[in-house]
C-alpha positions, 0 to 999 in steps of 0.5 A: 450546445452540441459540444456540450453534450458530446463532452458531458457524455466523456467525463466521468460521470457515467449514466445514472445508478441508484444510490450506493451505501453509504461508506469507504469500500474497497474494491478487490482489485487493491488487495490483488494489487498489495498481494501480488506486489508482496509475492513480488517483493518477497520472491526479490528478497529471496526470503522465505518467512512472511506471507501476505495473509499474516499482515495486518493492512491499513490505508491512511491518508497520503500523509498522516502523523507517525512517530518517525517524522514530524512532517509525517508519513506516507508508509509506516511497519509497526511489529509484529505485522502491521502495516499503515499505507498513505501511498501505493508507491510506498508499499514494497518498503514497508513489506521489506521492513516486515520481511526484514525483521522476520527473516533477520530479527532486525526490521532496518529502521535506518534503511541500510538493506539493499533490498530498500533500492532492489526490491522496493 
């Protein structure tokens, strides 16, 4: 009974709160990460138009349908400025698309840029 106690004050359970409301939220923590990581991204590039506060951001599941593949997608930049996350991992690309077509017209569906294996 000893071990038991010692283990269920390690897990991840935490002490008891009132209840929260009801709902998805998200911490700030996610938008300092996509933030800085786009500022990352950007600088990489070296390009000089886009800025974060212009996106347009919705986190999906980590795989949801798009019209790109038939298994789906895990990211997806859909012009002028929005952008679908299923994945953290997958972030960087789609700013890269985004920065693409507003420094160069093109947004480089086919993923020819070096800046997809540089910068992403």
């Amino acid at each position: 009974m000893g071990l038991f106690n010692i283990l269920s004050l390690t897990g991840c359970g935490g002490e008891s709160h009132s209840a929260g409301t009801a709902g998805v939220f998200v911490d700030s923590s996610t938008e300092n990460f996509l933030k800085t990581t786009f500022d990352e991204t950007k600088k990489c590039t070296q390009f000089s138009e886009g800025n974060f506060d212009e996106l347009s951001i919705t986190l999906m599941p980590p795989n949801f349908p798009c019209k790109f593949y038939e298994s789906g997608c895990s990211g997806e930049y859909l012009e002028p400025n929005h952008i679908k996350v299923g994945s953290h991992y997958i972030w960087r690309h789609e700013v890269i698309h985004y920065l693409l077509k507003l420094n160069t017209g093109d947004p480089d569906p086919s993923h020819l840029s070096p800046f997809f294996i540089s910068c992403a």
